[in-house]
Every structure is written in structure tokens, then in C-alpha cells.
Backbone as JSON, one array per atom type, in Angstrom:
{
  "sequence": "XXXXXXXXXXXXXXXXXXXXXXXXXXXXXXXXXXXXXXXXXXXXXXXXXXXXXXXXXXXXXXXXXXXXXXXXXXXXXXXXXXXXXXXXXXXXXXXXXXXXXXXXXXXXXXXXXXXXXXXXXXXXXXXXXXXXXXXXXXXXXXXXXXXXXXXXXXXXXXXXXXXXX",
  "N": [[52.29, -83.09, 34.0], [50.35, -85.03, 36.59], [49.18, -85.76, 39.53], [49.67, -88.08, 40.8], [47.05, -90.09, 42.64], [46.46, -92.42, 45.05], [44.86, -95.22, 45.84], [43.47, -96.01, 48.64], [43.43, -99.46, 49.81], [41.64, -101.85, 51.68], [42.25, -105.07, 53.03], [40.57, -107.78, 54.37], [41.51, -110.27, 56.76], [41.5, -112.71, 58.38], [42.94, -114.35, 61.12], [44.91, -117.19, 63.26], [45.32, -116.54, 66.24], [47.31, -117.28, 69.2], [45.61, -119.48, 69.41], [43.21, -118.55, 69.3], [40.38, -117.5, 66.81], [40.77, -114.51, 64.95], [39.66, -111.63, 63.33], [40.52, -109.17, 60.98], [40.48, -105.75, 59.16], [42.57, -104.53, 57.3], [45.15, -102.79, 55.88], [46.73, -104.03, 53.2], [49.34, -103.92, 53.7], [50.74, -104.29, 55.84], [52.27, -104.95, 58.42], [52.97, -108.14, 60.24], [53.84, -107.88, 62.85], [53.15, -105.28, 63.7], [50.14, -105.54, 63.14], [49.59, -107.42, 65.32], [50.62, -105.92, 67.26], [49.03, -102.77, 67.37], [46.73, -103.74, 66.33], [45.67, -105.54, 67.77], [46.42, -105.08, 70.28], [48.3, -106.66, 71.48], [51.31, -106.76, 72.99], [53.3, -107.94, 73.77], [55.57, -108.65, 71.6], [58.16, -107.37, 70.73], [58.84, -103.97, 69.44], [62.38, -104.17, 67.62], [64.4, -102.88, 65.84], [62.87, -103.01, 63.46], [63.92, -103.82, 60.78], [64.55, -106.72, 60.62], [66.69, -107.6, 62.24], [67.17, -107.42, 64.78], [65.65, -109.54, 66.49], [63.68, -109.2, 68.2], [60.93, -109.06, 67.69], [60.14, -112.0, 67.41], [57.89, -114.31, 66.6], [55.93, -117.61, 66.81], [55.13, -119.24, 63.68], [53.49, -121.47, 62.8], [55.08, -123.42, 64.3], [57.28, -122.56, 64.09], [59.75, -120.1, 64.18], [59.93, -117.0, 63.4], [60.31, -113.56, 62.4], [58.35, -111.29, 63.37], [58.41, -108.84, 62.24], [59.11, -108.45, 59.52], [57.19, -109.65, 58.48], [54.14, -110.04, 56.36], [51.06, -109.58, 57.57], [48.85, -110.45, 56.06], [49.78, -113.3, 54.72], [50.0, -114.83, 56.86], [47.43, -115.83, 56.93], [45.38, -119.15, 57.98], [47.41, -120.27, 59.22], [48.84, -120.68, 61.91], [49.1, -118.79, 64.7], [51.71, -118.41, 67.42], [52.54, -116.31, 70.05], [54.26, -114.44, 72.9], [52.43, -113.89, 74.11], [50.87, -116.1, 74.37], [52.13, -118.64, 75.14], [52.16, -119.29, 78.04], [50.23, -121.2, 80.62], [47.26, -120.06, 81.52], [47.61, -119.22, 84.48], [50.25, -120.51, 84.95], [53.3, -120.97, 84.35], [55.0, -120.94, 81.01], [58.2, -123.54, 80.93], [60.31, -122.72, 79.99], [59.88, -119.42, 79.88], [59.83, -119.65, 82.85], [62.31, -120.29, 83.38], [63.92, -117.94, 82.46], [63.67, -115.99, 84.44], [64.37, -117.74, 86.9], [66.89, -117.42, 85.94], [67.59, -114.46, 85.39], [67.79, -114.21, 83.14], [67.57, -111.51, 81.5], [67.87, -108.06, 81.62], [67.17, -105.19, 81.01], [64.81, -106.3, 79.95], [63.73, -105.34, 77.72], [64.14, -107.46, 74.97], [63.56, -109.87, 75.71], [61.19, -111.18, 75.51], [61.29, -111.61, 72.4], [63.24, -113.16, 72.61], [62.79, -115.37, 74.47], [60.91, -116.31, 72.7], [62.58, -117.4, 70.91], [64.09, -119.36, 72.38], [62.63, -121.4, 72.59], [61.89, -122.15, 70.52], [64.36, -122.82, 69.63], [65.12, -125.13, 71.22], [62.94, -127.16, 70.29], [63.6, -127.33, 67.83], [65.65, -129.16, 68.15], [68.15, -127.69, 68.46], [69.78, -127.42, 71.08], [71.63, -128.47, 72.47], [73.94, -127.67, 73.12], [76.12, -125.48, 74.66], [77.77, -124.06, 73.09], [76.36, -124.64, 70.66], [73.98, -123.84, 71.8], [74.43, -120.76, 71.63], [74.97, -120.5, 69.07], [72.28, -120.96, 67.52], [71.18, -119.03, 69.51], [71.75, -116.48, 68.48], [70.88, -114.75, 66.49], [69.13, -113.3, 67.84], [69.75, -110.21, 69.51], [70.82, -108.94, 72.37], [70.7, -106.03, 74.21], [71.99, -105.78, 76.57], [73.39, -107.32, 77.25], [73.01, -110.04, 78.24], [73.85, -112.42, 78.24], [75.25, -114.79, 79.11], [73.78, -115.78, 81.33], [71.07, -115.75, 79.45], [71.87, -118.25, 78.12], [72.37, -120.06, 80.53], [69.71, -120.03, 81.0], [68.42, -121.23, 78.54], [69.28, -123.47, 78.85], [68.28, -124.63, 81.03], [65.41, -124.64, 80.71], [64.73, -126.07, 78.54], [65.97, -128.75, 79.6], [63.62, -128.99, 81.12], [61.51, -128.67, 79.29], [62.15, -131.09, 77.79], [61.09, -133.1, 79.87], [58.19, -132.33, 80.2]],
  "CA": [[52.27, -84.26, 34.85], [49.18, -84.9, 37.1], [49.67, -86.42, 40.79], [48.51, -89.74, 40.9], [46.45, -90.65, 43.28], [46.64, -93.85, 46.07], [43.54, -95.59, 46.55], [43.87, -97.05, 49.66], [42.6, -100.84, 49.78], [42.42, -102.9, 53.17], [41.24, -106.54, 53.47], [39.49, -108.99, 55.65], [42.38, -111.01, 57.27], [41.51, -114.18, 59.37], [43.9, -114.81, 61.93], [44.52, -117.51, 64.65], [46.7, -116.35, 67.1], [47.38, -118.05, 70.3], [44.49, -120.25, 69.87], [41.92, -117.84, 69.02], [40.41, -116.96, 65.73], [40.33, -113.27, 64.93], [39.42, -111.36, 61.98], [40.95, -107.64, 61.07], [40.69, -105.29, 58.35], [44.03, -104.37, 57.1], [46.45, -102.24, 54.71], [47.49, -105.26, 53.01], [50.77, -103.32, 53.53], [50.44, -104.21, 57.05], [53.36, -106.65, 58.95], [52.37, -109.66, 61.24], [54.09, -107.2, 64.52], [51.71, -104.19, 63.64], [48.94, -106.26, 63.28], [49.68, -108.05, 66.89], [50.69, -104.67, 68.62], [48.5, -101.67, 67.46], [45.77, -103.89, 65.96], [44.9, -106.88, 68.73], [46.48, -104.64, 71.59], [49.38, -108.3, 72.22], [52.22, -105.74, 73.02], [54.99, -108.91, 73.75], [56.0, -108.67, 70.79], [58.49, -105.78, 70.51], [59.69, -103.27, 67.69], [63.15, -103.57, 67.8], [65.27, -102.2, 64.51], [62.03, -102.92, 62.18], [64.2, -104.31, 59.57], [64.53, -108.11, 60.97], [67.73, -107.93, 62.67], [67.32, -107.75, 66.29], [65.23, -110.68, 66.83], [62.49, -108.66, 69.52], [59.64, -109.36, 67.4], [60.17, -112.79, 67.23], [56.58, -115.2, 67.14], [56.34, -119.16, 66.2], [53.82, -119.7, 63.18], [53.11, -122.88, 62.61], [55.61, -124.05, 65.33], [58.86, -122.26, 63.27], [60.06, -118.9, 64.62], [59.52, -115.55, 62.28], [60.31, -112.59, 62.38], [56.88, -110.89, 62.9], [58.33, -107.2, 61.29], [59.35, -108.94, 57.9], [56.57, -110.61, 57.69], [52.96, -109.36, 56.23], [49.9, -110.41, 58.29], [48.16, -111.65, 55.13], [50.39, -114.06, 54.37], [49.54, -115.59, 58.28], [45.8, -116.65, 57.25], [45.73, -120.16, 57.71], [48.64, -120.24, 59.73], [48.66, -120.77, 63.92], [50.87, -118.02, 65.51], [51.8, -117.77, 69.2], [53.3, -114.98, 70.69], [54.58, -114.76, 74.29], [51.51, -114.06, 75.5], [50.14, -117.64, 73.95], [53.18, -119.57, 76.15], [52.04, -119.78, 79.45], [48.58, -121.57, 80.61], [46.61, -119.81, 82.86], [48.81, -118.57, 85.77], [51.3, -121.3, 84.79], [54.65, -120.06, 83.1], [56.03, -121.95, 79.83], [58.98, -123.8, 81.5], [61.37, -121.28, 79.82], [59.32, -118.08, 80.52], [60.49, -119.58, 84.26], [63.81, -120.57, 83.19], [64.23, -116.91, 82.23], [63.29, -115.65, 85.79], [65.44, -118.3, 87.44], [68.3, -117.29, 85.66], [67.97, -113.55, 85.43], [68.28, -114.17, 82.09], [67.0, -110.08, 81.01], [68.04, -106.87, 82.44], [65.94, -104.1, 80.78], [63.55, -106.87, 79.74], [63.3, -105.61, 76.16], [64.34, -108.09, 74.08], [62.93, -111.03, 76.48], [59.99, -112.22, 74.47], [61.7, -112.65, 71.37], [64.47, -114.26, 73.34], [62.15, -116.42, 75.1], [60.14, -117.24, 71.74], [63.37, -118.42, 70.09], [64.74, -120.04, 72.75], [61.68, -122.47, 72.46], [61.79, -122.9, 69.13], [65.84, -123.18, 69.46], [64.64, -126.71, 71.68], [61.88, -127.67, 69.7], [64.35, -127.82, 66.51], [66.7, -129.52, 68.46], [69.37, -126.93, 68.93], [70.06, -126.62, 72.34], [72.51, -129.56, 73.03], [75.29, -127.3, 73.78], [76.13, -124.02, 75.28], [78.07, -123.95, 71.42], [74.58, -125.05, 69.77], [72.62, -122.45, 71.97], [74.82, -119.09, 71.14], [74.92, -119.87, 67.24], [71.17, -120.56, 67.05], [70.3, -117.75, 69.84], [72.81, -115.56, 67.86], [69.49, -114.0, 65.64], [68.34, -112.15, 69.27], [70.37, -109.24, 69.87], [70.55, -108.58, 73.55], [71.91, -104.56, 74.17], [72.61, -105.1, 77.8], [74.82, -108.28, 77.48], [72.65, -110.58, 79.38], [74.16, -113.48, 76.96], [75.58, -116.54, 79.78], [72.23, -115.89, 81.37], [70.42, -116.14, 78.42], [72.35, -119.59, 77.87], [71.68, -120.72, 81.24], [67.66, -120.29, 81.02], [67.9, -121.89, 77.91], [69.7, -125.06, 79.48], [67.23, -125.27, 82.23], [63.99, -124.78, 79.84], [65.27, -127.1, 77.33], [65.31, -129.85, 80.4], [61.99, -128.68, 81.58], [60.38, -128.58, 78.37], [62.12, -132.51, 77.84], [60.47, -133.69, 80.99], [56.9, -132.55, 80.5]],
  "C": [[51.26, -84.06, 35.97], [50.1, -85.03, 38.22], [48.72, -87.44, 40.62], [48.42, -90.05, 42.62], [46.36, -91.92, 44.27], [45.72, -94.06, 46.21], [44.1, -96.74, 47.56], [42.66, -98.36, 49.71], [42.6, -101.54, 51.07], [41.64, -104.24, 52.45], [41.07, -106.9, 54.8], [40.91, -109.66, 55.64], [41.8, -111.56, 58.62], [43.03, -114.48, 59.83], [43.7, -115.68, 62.81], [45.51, -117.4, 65.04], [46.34, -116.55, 68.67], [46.22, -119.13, 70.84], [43.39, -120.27, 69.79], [42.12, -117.29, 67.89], [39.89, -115.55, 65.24], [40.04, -112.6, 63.75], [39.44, -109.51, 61.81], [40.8, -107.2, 59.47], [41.85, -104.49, 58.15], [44.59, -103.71, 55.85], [46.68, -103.59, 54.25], [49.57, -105.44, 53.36], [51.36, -104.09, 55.26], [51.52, -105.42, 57.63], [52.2, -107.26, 60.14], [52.79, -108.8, 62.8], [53.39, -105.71, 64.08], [50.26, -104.9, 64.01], [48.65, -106.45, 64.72], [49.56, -106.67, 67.67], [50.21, -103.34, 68.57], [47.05, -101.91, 66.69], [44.87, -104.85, 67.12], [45.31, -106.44, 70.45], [48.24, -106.38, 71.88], [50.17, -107.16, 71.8], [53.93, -106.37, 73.51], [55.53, -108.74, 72.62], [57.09, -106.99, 70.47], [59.1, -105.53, 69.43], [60.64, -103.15, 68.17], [64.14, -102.35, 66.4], [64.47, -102.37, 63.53], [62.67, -103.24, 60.6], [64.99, -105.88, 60.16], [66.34, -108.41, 61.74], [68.45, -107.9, 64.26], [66.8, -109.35, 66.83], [64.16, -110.77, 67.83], [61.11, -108.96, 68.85], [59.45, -110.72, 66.84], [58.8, -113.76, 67.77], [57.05, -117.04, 66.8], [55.03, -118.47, 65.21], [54.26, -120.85, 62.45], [54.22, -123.96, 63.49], [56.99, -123.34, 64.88], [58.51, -120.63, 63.86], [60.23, -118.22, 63.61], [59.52, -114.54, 62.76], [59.12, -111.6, 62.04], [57.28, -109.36, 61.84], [58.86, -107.24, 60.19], [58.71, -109.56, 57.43], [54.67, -110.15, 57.8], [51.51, -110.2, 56.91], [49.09, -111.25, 57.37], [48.31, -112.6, 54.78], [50.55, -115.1, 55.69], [48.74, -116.09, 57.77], [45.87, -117.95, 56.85], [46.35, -120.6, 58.29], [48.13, -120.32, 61.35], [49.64, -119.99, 64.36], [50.51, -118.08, 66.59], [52.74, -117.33, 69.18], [53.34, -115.35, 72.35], [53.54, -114.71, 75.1], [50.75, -115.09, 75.33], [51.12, -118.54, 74.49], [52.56, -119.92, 77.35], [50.22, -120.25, 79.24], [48.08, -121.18, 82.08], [47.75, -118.98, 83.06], [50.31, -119.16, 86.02], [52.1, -120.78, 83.55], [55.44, -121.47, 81.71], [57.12, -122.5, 80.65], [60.21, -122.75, 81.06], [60.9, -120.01, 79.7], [60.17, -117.84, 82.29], [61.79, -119.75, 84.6], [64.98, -119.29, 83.0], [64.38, -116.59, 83.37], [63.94, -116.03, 86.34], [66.53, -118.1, 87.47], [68.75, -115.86, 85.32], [68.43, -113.65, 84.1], [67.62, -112.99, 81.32], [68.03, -109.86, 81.98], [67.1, -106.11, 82.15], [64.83, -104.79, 80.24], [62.93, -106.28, 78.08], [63.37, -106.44, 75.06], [64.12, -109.67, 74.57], [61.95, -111.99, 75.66], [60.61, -112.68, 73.64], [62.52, -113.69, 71.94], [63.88, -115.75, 73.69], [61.74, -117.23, 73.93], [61.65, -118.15, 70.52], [64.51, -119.34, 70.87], [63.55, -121.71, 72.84], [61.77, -122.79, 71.32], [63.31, -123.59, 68.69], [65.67, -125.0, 70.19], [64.29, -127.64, 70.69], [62.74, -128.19, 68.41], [65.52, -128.54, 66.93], [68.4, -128.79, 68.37], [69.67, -126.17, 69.63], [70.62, -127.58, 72.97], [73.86, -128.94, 73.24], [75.53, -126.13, 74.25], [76.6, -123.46, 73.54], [76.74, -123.36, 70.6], [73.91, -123.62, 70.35], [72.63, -120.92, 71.44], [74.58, -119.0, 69.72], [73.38, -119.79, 67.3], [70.31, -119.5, 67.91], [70.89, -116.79, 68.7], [71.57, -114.42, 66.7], [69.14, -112.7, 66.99], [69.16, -111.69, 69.57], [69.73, -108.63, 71.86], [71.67, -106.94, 74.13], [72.29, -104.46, 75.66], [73.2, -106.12, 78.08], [74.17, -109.54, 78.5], [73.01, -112.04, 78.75], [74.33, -114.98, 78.2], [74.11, -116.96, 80.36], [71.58, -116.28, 80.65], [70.8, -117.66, 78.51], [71.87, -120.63, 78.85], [70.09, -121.34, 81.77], [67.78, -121.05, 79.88], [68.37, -123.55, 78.15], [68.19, -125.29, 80.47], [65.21, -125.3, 81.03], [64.24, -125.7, 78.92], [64.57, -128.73, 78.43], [64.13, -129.78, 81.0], [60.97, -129.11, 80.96], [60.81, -130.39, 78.13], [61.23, -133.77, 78.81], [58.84, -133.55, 80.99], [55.91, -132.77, 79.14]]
}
């Protein structure tokens, strides 16, 4: 019996993320939160449990929330992702980036971004009409220091924020 051999292959992957179109050579092996955080330097995005069940590497693409570490960057091209650091404009905060802040809705601030990115998309899909509504569809984002009514309360106040502008 020999040893077989791996030829390693990358591609060309076209990305637009947060607005801007970038273009990486890649493992095809390669997830959508590698790509972002040890290929483009965007470090919001965090590794939490690397098998999709915290909810820390949570992006939008194409306006729908994904789990960037289950999901292969190649399979982006074409696609529009923003990440937390594609929320705010300028020096101006997403209304629930500030809704977070307001409400002390973190403690150790690790699991914030995703939080944040699916509490926008928890709006956007219309499920954030109840404190009920907000826990089942936050219920994906694992928060390990319990910052949960908080959480609820930023996403009440960003919800009416984001309705108003």
C-alpha cells in the first residue's frame, strides 16, 4: 500500500462583503468565518463551538442570517454578506448596535456580534413582536454569561428604532 498523496487546490473566490467587492484565493475547504477572520482581517465575527451551535459567528447573506462556520466561502460568490462591521455608517451605530449599549445587553462581549446580527435579522423577519417571539427566535445565540432579559430589552428598543427610520 503506497500513501496517497493530497494535491492541494485553492480557487479564485469573489466576494462582496459589506459593500465591497473582494477577491481571495482559497482551500475550497475553507468556511465563510475563516475567510472573514484570518483572510480579510473582519475579526466581529467570532469562533464560538465551530460546529454551528453557539450562534457567535453569525453574518446576514443576502439579508437572511447564517451561520458563517457551517458555511463554505465559495458557496458566498454572488451573494452580499454583512458582518457587524458592515452595520453601522460611518461613526453612526446600527440602531441595535446602540440598543445593545443602552441596555447592557453583553457582559464579556463575546457573543455580541452574532447576537446583534441576529437580532436584526430576528426584526427584519418579523420576529420580534414579543418578549415570547424574541427568546424563541434569539434562542440560536448562546449567551455564557446570562445576559438574556438584556439581550431582550436591546432587541425591543432596536426593533422600534429600526421601525422608525
Amino acid at each position: 500500500m503506497g500513501t496517497a498523496t493530497e494535491q492541494l487546490t485553492t480557487l479564485d473566490v469573489a466576494l462582496r462583503i459589506n459593500g465591497a467587492a473582494t477577491h481571495l484565493t482559497l482551500d475550497p475547504r475553507t468556511t465563510l468565518l475563516d475567510a472573514l477572520r484570518e483572510h480579510l482581517r473582519l475579526t466581529g465575527s467570532k469562533k464560538g463551538c465551530d460546529h454551528g451551535q453557539c450562534g457567535a459567528c453569525t453574518v446576514h447573506i443576502d439579508g437572511r442570517r447564517v451561520l458563517s462556520c457551517l458555511t463554505l466561502a465559495v458557496a458566498c460568490q454572488g451573494k452580499e454578506i454583512t458582518t457587524i462591521e458592515g452595520l453601522a455608517r460611518g461613526d453612526r451605530l446600527h440602531p441595535m448596535q446602540q440598543a445593545f449599549l443602552d441596555h447592557d445587553g453583553f457582559q464579556c462581549g463575546y457573543c455580541t456580534p452574532g447576537q446583534i446580527m441576529s437580532a436584526v435579522a430576528c426584526v427584519q423577519e418579523g420576529h420580534a413582536t414579543s418578549d415570547e417571539q424574541i427568546r424563541e427566535y434569539m434562542s440560536g445565540n448562546l449567551c455564557r454569561c446570562a445576559a438574556y432579559p438584556r439581550i431582550v430589552e436591546a432587541v425591543k428598543q432596536g426593533r422600534d428604532r429600526m421601525e422608525r427610520s
